[in-house]
C-alpha positions as CSV (number, residue, x, y, z in Angstrom):
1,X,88.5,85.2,125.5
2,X,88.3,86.4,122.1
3,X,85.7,86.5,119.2
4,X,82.7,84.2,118.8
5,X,83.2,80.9,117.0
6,X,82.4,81.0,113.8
7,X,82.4,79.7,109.7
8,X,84.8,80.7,107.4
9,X,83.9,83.9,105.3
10,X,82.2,81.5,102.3
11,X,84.5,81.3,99.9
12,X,86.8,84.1,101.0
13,X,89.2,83.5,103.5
14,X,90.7,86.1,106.1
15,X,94.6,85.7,107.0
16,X,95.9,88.4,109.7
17,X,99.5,88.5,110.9
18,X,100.9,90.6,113.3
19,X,103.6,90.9,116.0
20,X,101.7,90.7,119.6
21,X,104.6,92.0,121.6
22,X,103.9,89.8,124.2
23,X,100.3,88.2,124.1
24,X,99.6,88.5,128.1
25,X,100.1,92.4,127.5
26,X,98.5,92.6,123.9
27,X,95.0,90.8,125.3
28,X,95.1,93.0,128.5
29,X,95.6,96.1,126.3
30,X,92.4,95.3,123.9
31,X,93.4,92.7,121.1
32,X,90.2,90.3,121.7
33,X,88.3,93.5,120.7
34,X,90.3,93.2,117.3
35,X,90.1,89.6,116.9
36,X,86.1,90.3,117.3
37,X,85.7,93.0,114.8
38,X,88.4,91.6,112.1
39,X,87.4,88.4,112.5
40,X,90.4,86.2,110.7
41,X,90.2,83.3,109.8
42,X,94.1,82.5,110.1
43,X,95.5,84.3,112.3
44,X,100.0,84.1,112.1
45,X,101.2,85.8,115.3
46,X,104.9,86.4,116.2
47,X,106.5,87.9,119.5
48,X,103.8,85.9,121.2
49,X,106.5,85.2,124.4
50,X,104.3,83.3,126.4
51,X,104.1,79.2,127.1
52,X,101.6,77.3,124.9
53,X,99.0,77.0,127.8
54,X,98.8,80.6,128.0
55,X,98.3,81.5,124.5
56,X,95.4,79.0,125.0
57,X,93.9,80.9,127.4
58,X,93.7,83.3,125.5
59,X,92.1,82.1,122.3
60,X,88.5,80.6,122.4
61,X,87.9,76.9,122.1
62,X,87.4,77.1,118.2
63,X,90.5,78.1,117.3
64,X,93.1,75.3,115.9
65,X,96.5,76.5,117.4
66,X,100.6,75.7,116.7
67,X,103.1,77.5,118.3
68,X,107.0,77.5,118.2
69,X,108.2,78.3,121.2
70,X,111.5,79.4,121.8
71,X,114.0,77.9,124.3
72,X,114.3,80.8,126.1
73,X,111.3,82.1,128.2
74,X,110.2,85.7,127.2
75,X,111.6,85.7,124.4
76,X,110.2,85.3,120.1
77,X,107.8,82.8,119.5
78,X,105.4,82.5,117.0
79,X,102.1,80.4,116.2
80,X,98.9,80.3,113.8
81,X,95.6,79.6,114.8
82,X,93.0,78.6,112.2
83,X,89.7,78.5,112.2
84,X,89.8,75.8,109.4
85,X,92.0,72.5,110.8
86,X,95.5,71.4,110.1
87,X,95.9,68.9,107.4
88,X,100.2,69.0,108.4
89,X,102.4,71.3,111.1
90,X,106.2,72.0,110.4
91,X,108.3,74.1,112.9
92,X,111.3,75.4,112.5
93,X,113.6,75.3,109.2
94,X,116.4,72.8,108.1
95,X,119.7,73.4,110.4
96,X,118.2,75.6,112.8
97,X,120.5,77.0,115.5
98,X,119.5,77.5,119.0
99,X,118.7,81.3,118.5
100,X,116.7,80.9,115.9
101,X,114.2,78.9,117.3
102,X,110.4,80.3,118.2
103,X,111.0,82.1,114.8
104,X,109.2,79.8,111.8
105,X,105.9,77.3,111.5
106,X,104.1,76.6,108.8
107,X,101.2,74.5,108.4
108,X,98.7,72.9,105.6
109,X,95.3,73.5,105.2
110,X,92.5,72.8,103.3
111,X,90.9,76.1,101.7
112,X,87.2,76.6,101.2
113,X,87.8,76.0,97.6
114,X,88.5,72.3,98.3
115,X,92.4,73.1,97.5
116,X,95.2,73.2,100.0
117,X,96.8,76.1,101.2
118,X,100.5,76.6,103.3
119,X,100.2,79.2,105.7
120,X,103.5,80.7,107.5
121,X,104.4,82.9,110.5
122,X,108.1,84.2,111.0
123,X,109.5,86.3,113.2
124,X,113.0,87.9,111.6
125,X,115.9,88.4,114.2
126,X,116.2,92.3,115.4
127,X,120.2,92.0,115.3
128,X,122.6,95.0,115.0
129,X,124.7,95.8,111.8
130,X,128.5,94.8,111.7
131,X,127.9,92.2,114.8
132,X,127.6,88.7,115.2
133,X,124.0,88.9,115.8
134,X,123.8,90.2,111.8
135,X,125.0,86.9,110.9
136,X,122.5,85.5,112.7
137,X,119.7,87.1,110.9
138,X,121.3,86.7,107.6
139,X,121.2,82.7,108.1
140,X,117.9,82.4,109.0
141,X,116.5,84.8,105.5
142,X,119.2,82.4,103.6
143,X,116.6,79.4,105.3
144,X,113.7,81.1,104.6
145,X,114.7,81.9,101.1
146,X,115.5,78.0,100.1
147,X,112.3,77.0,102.2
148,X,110.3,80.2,100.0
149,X,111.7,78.5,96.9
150,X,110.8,75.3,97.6
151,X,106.9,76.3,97.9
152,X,106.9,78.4,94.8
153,X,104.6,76.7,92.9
154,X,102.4,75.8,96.0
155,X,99.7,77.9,97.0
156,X,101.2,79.6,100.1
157,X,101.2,83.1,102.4
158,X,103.7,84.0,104.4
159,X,102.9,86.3,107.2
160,X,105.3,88.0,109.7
161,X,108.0,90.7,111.2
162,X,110.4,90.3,109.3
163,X,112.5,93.2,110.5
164,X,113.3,94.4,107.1
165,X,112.3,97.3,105.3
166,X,112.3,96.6,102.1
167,X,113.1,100.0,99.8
168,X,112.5,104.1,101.0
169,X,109.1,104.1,100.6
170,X,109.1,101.8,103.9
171,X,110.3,103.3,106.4
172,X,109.9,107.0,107.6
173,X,113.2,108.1,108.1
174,X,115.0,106.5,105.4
175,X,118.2,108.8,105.7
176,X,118.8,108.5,108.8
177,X,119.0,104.8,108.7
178,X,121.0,104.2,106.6
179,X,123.8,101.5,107.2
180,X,121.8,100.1,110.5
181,X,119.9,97.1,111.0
182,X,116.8,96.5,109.1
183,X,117.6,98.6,106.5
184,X,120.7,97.1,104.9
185,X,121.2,96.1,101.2
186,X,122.3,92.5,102.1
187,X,118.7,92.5,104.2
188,X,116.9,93.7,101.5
189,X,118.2,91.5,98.9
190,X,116.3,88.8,100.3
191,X,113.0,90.2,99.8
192,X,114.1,91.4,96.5
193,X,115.4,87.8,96.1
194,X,111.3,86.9,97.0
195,X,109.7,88.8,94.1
196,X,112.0,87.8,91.5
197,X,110.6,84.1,92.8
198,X,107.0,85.4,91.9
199,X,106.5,85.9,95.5
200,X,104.0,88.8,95.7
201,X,104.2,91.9,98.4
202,X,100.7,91.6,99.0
203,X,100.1,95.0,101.0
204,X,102.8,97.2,98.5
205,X,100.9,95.2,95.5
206,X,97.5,97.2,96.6
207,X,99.0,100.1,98.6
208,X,100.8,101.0,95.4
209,X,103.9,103.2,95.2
210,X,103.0,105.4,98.4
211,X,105.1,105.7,101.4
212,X,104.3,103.1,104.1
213,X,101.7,101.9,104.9
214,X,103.4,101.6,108.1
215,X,103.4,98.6,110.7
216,X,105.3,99.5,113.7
217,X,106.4,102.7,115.5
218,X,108.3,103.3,118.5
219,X,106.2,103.7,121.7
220,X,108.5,106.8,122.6
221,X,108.0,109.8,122.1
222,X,105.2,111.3,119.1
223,X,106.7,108.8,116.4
224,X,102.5,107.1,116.5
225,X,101.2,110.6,116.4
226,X,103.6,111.9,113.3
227,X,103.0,108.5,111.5
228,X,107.0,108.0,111.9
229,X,106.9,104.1,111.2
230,X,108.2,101.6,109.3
231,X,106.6,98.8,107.1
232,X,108.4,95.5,108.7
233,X,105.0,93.3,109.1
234,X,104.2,91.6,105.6
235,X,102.0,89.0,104.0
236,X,103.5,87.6,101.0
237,X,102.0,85.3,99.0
238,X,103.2,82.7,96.0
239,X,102.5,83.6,92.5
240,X,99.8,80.8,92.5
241,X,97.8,82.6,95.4
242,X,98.7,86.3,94.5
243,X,95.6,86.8,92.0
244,X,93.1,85.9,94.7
245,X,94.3,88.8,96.9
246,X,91.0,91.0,96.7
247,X,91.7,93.3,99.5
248,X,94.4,94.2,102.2
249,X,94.2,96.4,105.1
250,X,97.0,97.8,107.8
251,X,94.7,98.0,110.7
252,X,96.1,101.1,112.3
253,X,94.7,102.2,115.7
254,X,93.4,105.4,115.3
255,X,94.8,106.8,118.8
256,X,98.3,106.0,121.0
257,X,96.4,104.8,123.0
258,X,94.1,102.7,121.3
259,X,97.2,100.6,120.4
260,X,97.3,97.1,121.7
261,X,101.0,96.6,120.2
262,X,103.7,98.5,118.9
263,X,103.0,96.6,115.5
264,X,99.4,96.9,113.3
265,X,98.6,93.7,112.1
266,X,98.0,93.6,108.1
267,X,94.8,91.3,106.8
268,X,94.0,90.1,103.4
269,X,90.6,88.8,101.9
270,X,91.7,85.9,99.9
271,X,88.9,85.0,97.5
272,X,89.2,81.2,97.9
């Protein structure tokens, strides 16, 4: 299953992330018809909640795949799969705790520039404000903001849920969510945190200062329909990779039903 092998695009390389919800469900709903007609290069899933074997099933043989799993089955897990191979795999950050597990992997690659490249998927924690599970969450961004700092000055793209929206103009109903999870100031100070590192917001950067574009809306009620979303789903990139950002795209499914998670996944060209 999924697309037909194929070369990188020349010099330009394709990196896709997006949250799977499940990757049993996401292929049965009409992701390989995505991965046919977008045609990544990297591809940084998260949520894929599924054993190793079956993610393999359901990626074709020219794929290079790592996946973190988590401990517990059904739950988090996230994994890239390259066309180009892996020069080194890391999983996990420094002093992980059980529940964050399935939740960070990173790996080297040579790009088609001859240089390397560090490539990152992450799957934030959900968690609820003013509960244990918060402290949780705040942990891991404190990891993944060391980890971030240490690969500055590398070339590097980090792609994932992070479960954080980072000002108004990300989330649809700002008001009303105000104080809860995903939309708290000590949250958001880690993305802020990001940028002041010269990390780059690749989809904001070309977006501009427009509400969303959105990544995930609630499969209840009309929330898809009325474009009620939130932008959690990011691909951030160091300062040394940020200037070869030549396009990005939230790749929206023009129906409900056409939807093959409740997440779009966001691409960028990379002019490598």
């Amino acid at each position: 299953m999924g697309s037909e092998p194929r070369e990188p695009h020349g010099r330009a390389l394709v990196v896709a992330s997006v949250n799977v919800n499940g990757i049993r469900a996401a292929f049965r709903r009409g992701m390989g018809a995505w991965l046919t007609s977008a045609h990544p290069d990297v591809l940084l899933l998260q949520e894929v909640r599924a054993p190793a074997a079956v993610l393999a099933e359901h990626l074709s043989a020219d794929w290079h795949v790592v996946h973190h799993e988590a401990p517990a089955a059904g739950r988090a897990g996230v994994a890239i799969a390259s066309r180009l191979p892996f020069q080194a795999v890391r999983l996990g950050l420094p002093d992980e705790p059980r529940e964050s597990v399935g939740r960070w992997v990173e790996c080297d690659l040579v790009a088609p520039d001859g240089d390397p490249l560090t490539v990152i998927s992450t799957y934030v924690h959900t968690a609820t404000a003013n509960t244990p599970s918060m402290d949780v969450k705040l942990a891991f961004l404190d990891r993944a903001t060391a980890r971030l700092t240490e690969l500055r000055e590398a070339r590097a793209v980090l792609g994932g849920d992070l479960n954080v929206a980072h000002d108004q103009r990300d989330i649809k109903n700002w008001k009303g969510n105000r104080g809860k999870s995903g939309f708290l100031p000590q949250e958001q100070a880690h993305l802020t945190g990001w940028r002041e590192q010269g990390w780059v917001d690749a989809a904001r950067t070309h977006a501009g200062d427009v509400e969303g574009p959105y990544t995930w809306w609630s499969w209840r009620g009309r929330a898809y329909d009325n474009d009620a979303g939130w932008r959690i789903d990011y691909l951030w990139c160091s300062a040394a990779l940020a200037g070869s950002v030549t396009e990005v795209a939230v790749d929206r499914a023009p129906t409900y039903d056409g939807r093959w998670s409740d997440h779009a996944p966001v691409r960028a060209v990379l002019a490598l």
